[in-house]
MARBA-3410 file (N, C-alpha, C, O; in Angstrom, 1 decimal):
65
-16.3,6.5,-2.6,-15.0,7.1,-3.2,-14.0,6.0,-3.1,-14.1,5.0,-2.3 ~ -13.3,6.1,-3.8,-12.1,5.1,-4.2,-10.8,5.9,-3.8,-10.6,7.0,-4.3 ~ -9.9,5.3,-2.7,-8.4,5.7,-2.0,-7.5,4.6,-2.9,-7.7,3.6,-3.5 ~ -6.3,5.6,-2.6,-5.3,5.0,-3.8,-4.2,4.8,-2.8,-4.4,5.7,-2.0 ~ -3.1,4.1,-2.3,-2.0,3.7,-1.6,-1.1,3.0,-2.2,-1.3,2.0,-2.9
0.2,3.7,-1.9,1.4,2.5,-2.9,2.3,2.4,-1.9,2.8,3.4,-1.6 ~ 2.5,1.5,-1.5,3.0,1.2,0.1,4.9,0.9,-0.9,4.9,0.8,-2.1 ~ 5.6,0.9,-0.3,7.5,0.5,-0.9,8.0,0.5,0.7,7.5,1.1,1.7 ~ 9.1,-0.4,0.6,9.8,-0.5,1.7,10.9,-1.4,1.4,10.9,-1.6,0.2 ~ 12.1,-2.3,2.2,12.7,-3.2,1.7,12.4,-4.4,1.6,11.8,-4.9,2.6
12.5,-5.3,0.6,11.7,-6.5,0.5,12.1,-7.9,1.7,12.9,-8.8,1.6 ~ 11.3,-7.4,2.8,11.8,-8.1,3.7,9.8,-8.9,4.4,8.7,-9.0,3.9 ~ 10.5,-9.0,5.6,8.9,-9.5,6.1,8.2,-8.3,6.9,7.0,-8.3,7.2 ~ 8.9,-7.6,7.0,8.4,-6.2,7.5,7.4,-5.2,6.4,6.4,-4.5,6.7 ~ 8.1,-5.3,5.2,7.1,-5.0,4.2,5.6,-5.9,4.3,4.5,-5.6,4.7
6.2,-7.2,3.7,4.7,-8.3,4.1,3.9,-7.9,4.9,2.8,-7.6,4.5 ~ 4.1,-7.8,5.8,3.2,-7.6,7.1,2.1,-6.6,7.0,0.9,-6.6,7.2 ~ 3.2,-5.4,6.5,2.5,-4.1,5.9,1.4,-4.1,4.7,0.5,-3.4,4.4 ~ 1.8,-5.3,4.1,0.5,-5.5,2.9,-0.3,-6.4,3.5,-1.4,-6.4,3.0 ~ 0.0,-7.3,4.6,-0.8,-7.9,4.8,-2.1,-7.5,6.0,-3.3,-7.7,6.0
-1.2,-6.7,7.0,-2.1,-5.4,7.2,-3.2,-4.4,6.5,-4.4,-4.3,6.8 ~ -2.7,-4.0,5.7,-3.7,-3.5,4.5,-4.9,-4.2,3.8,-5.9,-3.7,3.3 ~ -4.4,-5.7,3.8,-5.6,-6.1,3.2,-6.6,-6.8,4.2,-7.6,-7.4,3.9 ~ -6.2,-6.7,5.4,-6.9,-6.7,6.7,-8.0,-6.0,6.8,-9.1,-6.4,7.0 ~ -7.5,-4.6,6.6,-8.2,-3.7,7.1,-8.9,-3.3,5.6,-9.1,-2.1,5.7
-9.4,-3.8,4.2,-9.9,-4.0,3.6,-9.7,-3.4,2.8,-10.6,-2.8,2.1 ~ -8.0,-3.3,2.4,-7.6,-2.6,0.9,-7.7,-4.0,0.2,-7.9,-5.1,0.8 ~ -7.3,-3.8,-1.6,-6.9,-4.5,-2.4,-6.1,-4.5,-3.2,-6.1,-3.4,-3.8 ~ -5.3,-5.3,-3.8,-4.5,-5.3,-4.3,-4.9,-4.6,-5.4,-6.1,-4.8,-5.8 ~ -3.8,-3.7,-6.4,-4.1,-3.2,-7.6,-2.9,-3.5,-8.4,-1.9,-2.8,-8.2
-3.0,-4.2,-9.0,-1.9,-4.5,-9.8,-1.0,-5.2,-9.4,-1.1,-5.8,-8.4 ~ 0.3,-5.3,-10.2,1.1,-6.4,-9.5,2.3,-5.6,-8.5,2.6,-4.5,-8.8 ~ 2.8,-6.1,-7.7,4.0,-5.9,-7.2,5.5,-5.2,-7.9,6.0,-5.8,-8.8 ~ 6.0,-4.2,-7.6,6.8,-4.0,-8.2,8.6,-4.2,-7.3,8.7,-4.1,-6.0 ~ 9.8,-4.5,-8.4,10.9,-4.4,-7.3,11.5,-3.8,-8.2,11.3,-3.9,-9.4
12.7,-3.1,-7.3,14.0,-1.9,-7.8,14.8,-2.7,-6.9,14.7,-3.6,-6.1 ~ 16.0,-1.9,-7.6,17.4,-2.4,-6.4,18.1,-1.1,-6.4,18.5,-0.7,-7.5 ~ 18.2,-0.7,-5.6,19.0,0.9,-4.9,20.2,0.9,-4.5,20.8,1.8,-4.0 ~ 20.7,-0.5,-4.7,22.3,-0.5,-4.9,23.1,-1.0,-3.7,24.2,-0.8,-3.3 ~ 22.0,-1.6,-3.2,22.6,-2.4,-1.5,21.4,-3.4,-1.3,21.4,-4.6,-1.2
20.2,-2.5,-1.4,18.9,-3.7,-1.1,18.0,-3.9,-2.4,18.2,-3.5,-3.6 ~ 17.2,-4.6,-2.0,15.7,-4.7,-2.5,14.6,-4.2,-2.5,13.8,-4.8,-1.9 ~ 14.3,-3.1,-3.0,12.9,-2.3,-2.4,11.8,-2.5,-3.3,11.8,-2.2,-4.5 ~ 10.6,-3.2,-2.4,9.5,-3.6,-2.9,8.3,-2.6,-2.8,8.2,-1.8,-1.8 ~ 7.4,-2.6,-3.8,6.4,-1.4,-3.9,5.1,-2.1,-4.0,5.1,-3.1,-4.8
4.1,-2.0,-3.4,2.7,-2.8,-4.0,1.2,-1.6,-3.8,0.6,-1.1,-2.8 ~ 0.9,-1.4,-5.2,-0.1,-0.4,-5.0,-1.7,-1.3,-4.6,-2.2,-2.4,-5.0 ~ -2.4,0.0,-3.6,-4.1,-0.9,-3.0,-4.7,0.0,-2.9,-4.4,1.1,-2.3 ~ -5.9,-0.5,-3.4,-7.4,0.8,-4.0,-8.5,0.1,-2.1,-8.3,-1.0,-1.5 ~ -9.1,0.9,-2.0,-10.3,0.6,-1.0,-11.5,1.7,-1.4,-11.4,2.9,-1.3
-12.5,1.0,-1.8,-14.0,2.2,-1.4,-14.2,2.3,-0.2,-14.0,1.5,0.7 ~ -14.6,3.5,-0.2,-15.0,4.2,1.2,-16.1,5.2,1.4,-15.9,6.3,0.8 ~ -17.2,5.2,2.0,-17.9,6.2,2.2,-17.3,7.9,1.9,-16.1,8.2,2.1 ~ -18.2,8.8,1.6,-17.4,10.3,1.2,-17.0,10.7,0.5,-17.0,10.3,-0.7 ~ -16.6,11.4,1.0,-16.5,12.3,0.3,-14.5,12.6,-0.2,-13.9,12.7,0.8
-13.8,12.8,-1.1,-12.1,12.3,-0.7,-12.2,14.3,-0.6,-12.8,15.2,-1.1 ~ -11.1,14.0,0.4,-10.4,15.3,0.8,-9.0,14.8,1.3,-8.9,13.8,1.9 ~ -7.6,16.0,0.8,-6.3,15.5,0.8,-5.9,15.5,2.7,-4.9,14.9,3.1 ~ -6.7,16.0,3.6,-6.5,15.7,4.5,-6.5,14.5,5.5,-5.9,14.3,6.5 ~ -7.4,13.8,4.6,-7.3,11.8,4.9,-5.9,11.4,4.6,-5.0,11.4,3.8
-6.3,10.8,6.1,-4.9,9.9,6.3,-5.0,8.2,6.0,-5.5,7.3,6.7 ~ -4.2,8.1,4.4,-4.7,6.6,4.2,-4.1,5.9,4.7,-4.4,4.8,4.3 ~ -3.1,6.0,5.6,-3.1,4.7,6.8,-4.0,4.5,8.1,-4.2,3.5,8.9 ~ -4.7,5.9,8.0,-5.8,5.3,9.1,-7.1,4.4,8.2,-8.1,3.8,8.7 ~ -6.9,4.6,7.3,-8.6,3.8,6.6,-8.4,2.7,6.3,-9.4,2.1,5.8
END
């Protein structure tokens, strides 16, 4: 099965970390990066696919996988 995650946060190094996390733990990138501005910051979005054994049910928590 294929999981879907679109991680956003402020475009700082705390986001980074967060994607760089994820592709740790063996997501990938899907597409490109996106940015908004909310009228004080920078908020960065980056969507990541991972296959996984199973079956998908909405009770998976895609920060644990």
């Amino acid at each position: 099965m294929k999981l879907y995650r679109f991680l956003t946060g402020p475009d700082d190094a705390t986001f980074c970390r967060r994607v760089s996390e994820a592709l740790n733990l063996g997501w990938t990138l899907h597409g490109s990066p996106s940015l908004t501005f909310d009228g004080s910051r920078v908020i960065a979005g980056q969507a990541l696919v991972k296959e996984v054994e199973g079956d998908y049910s909405p009770e998976i928590r895609l920060s644990d996988m």
